[in-house]
C-alpha positions as CSV (number, residue, x, y, z in Angstrom):
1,X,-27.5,74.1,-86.8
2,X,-30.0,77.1,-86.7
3,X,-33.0,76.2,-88.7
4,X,-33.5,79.5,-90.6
5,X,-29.6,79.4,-91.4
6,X,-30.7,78.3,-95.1
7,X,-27.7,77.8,-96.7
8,X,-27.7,77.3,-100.7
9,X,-24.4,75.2,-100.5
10,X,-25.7,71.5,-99.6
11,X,-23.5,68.5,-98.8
12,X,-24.4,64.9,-100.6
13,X,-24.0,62.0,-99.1
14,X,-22.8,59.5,-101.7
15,X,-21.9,55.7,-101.6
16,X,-18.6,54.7,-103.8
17,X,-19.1,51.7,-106.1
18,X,-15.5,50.6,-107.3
19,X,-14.9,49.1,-110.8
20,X,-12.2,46.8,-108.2
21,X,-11.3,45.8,-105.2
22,X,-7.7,47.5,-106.1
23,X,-9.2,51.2,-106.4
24,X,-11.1,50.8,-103.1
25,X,-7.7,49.6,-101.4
26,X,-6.2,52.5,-103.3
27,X,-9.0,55.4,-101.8
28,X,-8.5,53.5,-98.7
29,X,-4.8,54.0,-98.4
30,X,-5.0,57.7,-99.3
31,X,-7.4,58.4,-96.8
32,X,-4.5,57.1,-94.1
33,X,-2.1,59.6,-95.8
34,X,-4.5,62.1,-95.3
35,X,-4.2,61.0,-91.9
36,X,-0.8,61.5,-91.9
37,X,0.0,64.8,-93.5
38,X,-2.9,66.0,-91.1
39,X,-1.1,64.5,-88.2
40,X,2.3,66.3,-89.4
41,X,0.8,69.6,-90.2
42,X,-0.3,70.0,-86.8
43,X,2.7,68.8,-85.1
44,X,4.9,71.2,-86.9
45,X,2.6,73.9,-86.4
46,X,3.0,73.4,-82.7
47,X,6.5,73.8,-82.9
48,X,6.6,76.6,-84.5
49,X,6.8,75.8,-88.0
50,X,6.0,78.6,-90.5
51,X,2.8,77.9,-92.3
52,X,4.3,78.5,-95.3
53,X,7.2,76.1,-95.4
54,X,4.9,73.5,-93.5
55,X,2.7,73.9,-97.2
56,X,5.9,73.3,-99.2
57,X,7.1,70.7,-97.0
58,X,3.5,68.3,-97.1
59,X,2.8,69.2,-100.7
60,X,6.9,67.8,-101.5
61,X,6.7,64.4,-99.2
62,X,2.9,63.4,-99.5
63,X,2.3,60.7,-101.4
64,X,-0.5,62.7,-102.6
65,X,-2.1,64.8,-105.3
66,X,-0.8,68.1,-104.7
67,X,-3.9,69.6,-104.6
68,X,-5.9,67.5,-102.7
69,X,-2.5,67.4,-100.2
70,X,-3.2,71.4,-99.9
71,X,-6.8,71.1,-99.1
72,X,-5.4,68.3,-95.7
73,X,-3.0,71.2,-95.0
74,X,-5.6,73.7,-94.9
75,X,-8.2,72.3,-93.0
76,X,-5.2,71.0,-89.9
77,X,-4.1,74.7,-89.8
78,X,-7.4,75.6,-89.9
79,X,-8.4,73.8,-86.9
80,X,-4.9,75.5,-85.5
81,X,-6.8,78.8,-86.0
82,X,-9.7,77.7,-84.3
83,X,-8.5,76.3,-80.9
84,X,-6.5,78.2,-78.0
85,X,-3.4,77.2,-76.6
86,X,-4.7,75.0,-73.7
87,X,-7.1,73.2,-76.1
88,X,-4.8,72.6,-79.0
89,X,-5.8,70.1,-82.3
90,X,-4.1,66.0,-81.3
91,X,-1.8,65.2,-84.0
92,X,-1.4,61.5,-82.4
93,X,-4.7,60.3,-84.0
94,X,-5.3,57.0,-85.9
95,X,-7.4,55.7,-88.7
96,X,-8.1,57.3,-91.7
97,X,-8.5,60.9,-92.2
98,X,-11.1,61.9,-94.8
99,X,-9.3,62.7,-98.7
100,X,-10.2,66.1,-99.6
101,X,-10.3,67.1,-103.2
102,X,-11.2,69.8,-106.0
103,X,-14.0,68.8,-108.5
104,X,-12.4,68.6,-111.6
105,X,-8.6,68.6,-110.3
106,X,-8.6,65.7,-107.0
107,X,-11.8,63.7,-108.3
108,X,-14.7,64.5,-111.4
109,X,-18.3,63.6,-112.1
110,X,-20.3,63.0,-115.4
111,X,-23.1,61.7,-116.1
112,X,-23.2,58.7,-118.1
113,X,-25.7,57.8,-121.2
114,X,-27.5,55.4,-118.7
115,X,-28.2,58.2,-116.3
116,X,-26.0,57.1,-113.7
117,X,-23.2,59.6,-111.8
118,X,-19.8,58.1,-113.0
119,X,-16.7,59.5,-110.7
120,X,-12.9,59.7,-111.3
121,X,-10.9,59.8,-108.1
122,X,-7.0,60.7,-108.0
123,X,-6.1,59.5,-104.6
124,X,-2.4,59.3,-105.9
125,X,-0.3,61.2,-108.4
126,X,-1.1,59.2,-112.2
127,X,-3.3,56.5,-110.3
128,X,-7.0,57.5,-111.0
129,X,-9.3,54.9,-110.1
130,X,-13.3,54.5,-111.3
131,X,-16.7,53.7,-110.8
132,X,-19.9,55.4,-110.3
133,X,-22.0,56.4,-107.0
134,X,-25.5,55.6,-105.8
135,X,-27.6,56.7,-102.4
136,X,-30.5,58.6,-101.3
137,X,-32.7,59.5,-104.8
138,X,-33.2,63.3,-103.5
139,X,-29.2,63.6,-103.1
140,X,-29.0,61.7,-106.6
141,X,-31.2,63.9,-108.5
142,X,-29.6,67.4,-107.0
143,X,-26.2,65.9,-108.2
144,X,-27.7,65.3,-111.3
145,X,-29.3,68.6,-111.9
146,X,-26.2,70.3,-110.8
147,X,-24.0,68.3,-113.4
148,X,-26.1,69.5,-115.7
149,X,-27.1,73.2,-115.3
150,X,-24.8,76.4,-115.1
151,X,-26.9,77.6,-112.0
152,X,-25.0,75.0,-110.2
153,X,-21.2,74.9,-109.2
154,X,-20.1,71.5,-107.9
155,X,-17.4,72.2,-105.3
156,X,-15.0,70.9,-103.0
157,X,-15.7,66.6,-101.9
158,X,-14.1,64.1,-99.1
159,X,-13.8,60.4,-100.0
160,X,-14.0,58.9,-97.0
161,X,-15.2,55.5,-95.0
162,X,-17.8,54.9,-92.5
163,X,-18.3,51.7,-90.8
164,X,-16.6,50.4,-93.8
165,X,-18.7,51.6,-96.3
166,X,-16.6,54.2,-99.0
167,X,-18.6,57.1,-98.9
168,X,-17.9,60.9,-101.2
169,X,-19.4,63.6,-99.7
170,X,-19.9,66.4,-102.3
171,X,-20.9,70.2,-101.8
172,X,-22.9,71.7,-104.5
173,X,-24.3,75.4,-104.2
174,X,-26.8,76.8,-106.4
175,X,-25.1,80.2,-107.5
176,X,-28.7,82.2,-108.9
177,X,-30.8,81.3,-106.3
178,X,-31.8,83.3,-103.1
179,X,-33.9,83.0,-100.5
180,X,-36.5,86.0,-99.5
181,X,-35.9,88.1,-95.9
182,X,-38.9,86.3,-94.1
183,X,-40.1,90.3,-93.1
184,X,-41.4,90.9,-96.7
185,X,-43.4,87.3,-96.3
186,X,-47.3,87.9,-96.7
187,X,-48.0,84.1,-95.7
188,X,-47.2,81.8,-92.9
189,X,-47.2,77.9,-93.1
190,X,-47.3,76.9,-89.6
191,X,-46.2,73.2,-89.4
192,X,-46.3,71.0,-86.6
193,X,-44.3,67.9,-87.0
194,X,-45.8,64.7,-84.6
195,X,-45.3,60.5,-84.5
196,X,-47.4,59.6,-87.2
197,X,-48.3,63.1,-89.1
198,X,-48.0,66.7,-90.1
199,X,-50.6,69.4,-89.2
200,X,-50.5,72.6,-91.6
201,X,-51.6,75.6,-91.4
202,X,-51.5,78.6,-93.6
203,X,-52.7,82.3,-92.0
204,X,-52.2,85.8,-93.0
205,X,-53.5,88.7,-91.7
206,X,-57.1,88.4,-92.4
207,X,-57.6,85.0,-91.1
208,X,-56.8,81.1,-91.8
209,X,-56.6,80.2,-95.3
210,X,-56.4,76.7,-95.0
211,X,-55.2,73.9,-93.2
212,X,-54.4,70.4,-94.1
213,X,-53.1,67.0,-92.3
214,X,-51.1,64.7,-94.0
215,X,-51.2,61.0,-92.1
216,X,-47.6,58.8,-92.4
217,X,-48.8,56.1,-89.6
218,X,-46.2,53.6,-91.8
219,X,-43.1,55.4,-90.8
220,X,-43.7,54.5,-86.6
221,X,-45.3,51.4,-88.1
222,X,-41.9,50.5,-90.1
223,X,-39.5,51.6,-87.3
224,X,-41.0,49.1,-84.6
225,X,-40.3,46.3,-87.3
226,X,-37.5,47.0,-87.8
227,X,-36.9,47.2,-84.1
228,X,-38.4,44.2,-83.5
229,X,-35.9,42.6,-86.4
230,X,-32.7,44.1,-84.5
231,X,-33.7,42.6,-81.0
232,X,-34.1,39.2,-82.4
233,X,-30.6,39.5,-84.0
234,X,-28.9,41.0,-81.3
235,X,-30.5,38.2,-79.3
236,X,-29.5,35.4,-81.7
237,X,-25.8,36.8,-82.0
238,X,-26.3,37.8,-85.0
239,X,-24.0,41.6,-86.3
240,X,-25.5,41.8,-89.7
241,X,-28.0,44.2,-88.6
242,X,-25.6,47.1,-88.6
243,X,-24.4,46.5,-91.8
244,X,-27.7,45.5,-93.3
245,X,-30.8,46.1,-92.0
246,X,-30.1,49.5,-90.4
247,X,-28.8,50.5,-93.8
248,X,-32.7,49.4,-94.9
249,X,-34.3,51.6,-92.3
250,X,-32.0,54.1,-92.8
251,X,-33.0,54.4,-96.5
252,X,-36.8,53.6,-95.9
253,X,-37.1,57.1,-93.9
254,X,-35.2,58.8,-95.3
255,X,-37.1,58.6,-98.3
256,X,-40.3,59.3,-96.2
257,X,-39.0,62.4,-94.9
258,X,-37.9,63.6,-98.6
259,X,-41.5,63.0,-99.8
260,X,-43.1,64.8,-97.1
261,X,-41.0,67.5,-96.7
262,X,-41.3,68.2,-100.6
263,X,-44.9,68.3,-99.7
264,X,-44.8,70.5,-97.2
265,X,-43.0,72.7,-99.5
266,X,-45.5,72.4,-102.2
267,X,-48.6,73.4,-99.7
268,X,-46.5,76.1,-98.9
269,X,-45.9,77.2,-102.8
270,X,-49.5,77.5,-103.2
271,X,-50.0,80.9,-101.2
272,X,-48.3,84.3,-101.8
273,X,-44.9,85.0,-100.6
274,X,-44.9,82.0,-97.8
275,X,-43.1,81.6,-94.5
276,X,-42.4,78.3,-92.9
277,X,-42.9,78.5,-89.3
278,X,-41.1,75.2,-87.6
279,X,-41.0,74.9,-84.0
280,X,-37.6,75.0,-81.9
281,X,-37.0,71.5,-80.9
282,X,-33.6,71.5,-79.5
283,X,-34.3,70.6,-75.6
284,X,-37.1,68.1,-76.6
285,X,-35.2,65.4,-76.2
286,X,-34.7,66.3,-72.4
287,X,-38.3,67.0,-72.1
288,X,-39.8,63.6,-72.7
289,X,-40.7,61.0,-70.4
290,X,-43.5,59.5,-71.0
291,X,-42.3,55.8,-69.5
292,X,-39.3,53.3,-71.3
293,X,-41.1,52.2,-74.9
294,X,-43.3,55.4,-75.3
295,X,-40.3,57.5,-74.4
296,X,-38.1,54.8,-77.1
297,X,-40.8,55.4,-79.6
298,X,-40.4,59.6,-79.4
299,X,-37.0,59.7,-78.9
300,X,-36.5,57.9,-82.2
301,X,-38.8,59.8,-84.6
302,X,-36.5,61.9,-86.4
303,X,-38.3,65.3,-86.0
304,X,-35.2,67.1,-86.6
305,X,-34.4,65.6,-89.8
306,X,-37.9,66.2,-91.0
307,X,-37.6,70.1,-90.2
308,X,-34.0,69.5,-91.9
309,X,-35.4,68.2,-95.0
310,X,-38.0,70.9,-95.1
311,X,-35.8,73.7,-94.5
312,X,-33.7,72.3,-97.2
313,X,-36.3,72.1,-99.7
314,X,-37.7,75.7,-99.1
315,X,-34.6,77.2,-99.4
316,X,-34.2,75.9,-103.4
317,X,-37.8,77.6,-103.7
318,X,-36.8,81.1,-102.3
319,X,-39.0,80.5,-99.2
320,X,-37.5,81.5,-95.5
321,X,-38.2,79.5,-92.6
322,X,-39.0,81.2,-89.0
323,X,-38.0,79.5,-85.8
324,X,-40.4,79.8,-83.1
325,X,-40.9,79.0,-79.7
326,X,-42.8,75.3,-79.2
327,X,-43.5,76.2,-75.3
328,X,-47.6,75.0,-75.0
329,X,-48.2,75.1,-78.7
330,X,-50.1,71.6,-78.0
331,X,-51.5,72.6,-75.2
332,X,-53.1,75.9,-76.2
333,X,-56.3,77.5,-77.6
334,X,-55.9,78.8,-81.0
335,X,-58.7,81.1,-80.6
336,X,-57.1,84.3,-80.0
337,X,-60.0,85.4,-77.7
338,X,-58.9,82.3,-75.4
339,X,-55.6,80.8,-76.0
340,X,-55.9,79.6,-72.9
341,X,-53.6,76.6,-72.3
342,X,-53.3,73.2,-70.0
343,X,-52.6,69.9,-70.7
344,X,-55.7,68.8,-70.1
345,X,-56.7,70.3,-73.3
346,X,-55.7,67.8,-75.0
347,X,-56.3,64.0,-75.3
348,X,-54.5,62.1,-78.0
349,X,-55.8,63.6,-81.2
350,X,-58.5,65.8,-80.1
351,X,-58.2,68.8,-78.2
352,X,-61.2,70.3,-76.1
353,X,-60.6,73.6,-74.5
354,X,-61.2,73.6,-71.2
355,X,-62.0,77.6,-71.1
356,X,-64.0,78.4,-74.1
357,X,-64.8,74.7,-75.0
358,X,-63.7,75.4,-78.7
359,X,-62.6,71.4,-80.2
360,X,-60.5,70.8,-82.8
361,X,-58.0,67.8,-84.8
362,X,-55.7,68.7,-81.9
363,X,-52.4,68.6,-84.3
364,X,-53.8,71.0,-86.5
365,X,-54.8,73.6,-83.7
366,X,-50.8,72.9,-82.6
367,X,-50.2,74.1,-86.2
368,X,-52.6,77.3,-85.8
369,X,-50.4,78.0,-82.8
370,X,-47.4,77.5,-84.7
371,X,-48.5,80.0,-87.2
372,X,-49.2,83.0,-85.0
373,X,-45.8,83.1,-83.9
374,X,-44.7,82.7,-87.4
375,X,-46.6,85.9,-88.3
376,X,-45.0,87.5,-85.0
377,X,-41.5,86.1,-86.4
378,X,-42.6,88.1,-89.5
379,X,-43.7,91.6,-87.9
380,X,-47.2,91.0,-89.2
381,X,-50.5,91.1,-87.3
382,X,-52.2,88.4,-85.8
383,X,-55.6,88.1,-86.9
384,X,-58.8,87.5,-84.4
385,X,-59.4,84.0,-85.2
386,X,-63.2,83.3,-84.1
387,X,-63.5,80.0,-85.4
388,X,-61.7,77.8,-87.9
389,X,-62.2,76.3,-91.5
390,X,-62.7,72.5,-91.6
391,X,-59.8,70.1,-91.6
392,X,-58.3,68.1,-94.6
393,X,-56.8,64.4,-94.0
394,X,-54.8,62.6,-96.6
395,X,-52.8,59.7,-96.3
396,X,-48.8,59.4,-98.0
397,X,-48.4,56.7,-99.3
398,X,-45.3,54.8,-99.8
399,X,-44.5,55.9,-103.3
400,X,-45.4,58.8,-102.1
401,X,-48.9,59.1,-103.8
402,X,-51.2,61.0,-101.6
403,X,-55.0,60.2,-101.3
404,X,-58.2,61.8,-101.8
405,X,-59.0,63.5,-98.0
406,X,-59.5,60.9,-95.7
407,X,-62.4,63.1,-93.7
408,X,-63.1,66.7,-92.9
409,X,-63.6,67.6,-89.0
410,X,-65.9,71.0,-88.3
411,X,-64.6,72.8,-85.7
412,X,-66.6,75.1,-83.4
C-alpha cells in the first residue's frame, strides 16, 4: 500500500456477536458454499465455460442468496482476469471462502436505541439470522457516523472467520469528502515515528513554526508484558494466549495508535493548508540489526500501522500526506547551512552535530529533516533554518489525556 494513496473508501473490521449458536453454524456453512461456488466458477471458467452461463448456472444451484452468490462469482472470475495462463486461480481449495454481500440486500445495519450496531445477515435464501457487532472503538464510531449521515454510503461486506472468531468486514466511503493535491499545501507536518514517541514538526517557507513531542513509553512498556505473559504460556503448554491474550494486546495498541494518530492529525489541523510528511519505511525491516531482543523489540513496534492510522485520519480532514525518503534523516543536521550527517551524530535521544556542533531532542531534529523533504515533496522552498524554536514534551496517557509539557529543551 502507497502511503499517499488516501483512499475515502475504508474497510471495518467487525466481530459477529450471534443471538445463537444456530445462526453462527448457519454464517459458517455459507461461508463453505462460498467456497464452493468459488471453486466451481473457476473450474468451469478453465474449461471454457461462458461467463455468462457460468452466472446463470451458480446463481440456479447455490444454496445461496442470489445476490450475494453473484458477488462469489464475480470476484472468482475476477481473479480469472487477473492471472495468465501459466499462473491460473486453484479451484481445489478448502475451508471456507469469505460470504460476500450487498448492504441492504445480502446483510443490513441499524443502529439500535442503546447505541449499539445491530446486523441482519441472509447467508441462505428466507434464513436471516441476528445479532449485533463490536471491535475497535475508531471502526465503531465511523460505522456509526456513516449509518447515520447521507455523506456516507455503506457498501459491499464479507462475513467471514478468522482463527475461529466470525468476523464482517464492511466498506464505507465518504461520498463529499476530498482530499487536497499536496502542491497547493502551504504547511508541512514532518513526523517521525520511533519506539516510545513521535517528534513533529511543522515548517513552511519562512521558517519552523513549531515542534512538539508526544511520549507513549507505555506502548513498548505493555508489549514486553505481554511478551513476557506469552513465553510463560507457551512454556507451561498453555494455547490460550492466541485466543486471549493476543486478542488483549491486539486491542490495547491498537487503541494507542488511534489516539495518537488523531493527534497527529489535530497538530496538523492547527496550521494553514497542512501536509503530512511520513517517512518511507518499506525496507526497514531488512535494515535492522541491532542484536536478538533489541532487533525483537523494533521489529515489533508497529510503525506501519501508526503511519496507516494517520494517513487514514488525515484523509477524512482533507489533508494529503507526502512520502519521503527516510535515508539519514536521524542521522543528519537540520541546519540547512550543515546538514551534515553520521551516525555518530546521534546518541539515544540527543543528537550533537559533529560538524557545526548544533544539539538538539534528536527525534525532533529527525522530524525537521522529515519536513524539508515534505516541502520538496510539495514544490515549495526550503527555508535557511539558523537555529530552532524550543521543544515541547507531553506525555499520552492511556485514556488518551495528554499532559501539560513535560520540559522544553533550547537548542543552539
Amino acid at each position: 500500500m502507497d502511503i499517499e494513496d488516501q483512499n475515502l473508501t475504508k474497510t471495518l473490521t467487525l466481530q459477529l456477536l450471534f443471538d445463537d449458536e444456530e445462526s453462527e453454524r448457519k454464517v459458517f456453512e455459507s461461508t463453505q458454499e462460498s467456497r464452493s461456488v468459488y471453486n466451481d466458477t473457476i473450474r468451469l471458467a478453465k474449461q471454457g465455460e461462458d461467463w455468462d452461463d457460468i452466472r446463470r448456472q451458480m446463481e440456479q444451484d447455490a444454496n445461496l442468496v442470489k445476490n450475494n452468490t453473484q458477488l462469489v462469482v464475480k470476484k472468482a472470475l475476477e481473479a480469472m482476469e487477473d492471472d495468465d495462463d501459466d499462473n491460473m486461480p486453484s479451484h481445489t481449495k478448502t475451508g471456507p471462502y469469505p460470504l460476500r454481500m450487498n448492504h441492504t440486500e445480502g446483510y443490513t445495519l441499524s443502529l439500535t436505541d442503546e447505541g449499539d450496531v445491530a446486523f441482519r445477515i441472509s447467508p441462505q435464501p428466507y434464513h436471516p439470522v441476528r445479532g449485533t457487532v463490536v471491535g475497535d472503538p475508531a471502526h465503531l464510531d465511523v460505522l456509526k457516523t456513516a449509518l447515520s449521515s447521507d455523506e456516507w454510503k455503506i457498501g459491499t461486506a464479507e462475513a467471514l472467520f478468522t482463527d475461529g472468531r466470525p468476523e464482517l468486514h464492511v466498506n464505507v466511503t465518504h461520498q463529499t469528502q476530498t482530499v487536497r493535491d499536496k502542491a497547493d499545501s502551504e504547511t508541512v507536518i514532518g513526523v517521525d515515528v520511533n519506539e516510545d514517541n513521535i517528534a513533529l514538526t511543522a515548517i513552511d517557507e519562512t521558517g519552523v513554526l513549531d515542534t512538539l513531542v508526544i511520549d507513549f513509553p507505555e506502548i513498548n512498556s505493555e508489549r514486553h508484558r505481554y511478551f513476557t505473559m506469552r513465553k510463560r504460556m507457551q512454556n507451561a503448554g498453555k494455547s490460550s494466549y492466541k485466543n486471549v491474550v493476543r486478542d488483549r494486546e491486539y486491542r490495547f495498541v491498537h487503541d494507542r495508535l488511534h489516539k495518537l494518530s488523531r493527534a497527529v492529525v489535530e497538530f496538523a489541523k492547527r496550521f494553514p493548508d497542512p501536509c503530512i510528511a511520513l517517512e518511507d519505511l518499506k525496507d526497514m525491516r531488512g535494515s535492522i540489526d541491532y542484536g536478538t531482543r533489541m532487533n525483537r523489540r523494533l521489529h515489533a513496534m508497529p510503525f506501519r500501522a501508526t503511519q496507516v492510522f494517520i494517513a487514514y485520519k488525515a484523509a477524512f480532514e482533507a489533508i494529503p500526506i507526502a512520502s519521503v525518503d527516510a535515508e539519514y534523516t536521524s542521522q543528519g543536521c537540520a541546519l540547512t547551512a550543515c546538514e551534515h550527517a553520521e551516525r555518530a551524530n546521534r546518541r539515544r535521544k540527543r543528537f550533537n552535530c559533529k560538524s557545526c556542533g548544533h544539539q538538539d531532542h534528536a527525534d525532533r531534529n529527525a522530524s525537521v529533516n522529515v519536513a524539508k523533504r515534505g516541502l520538496e515533496k510539495c514544490l515549495l522552498d526550503v527555508p535557511a533554518l539558523k537555529n530552532l524554536p524550543q521543544v515541547r514534551k507531553v506525555r499520552r496517557w492511556a485514556s488518551g489525556r495528554v499532559n501539560r509539557p513535560t520540559s522544553s529543551l533550547v537548542t543552539v
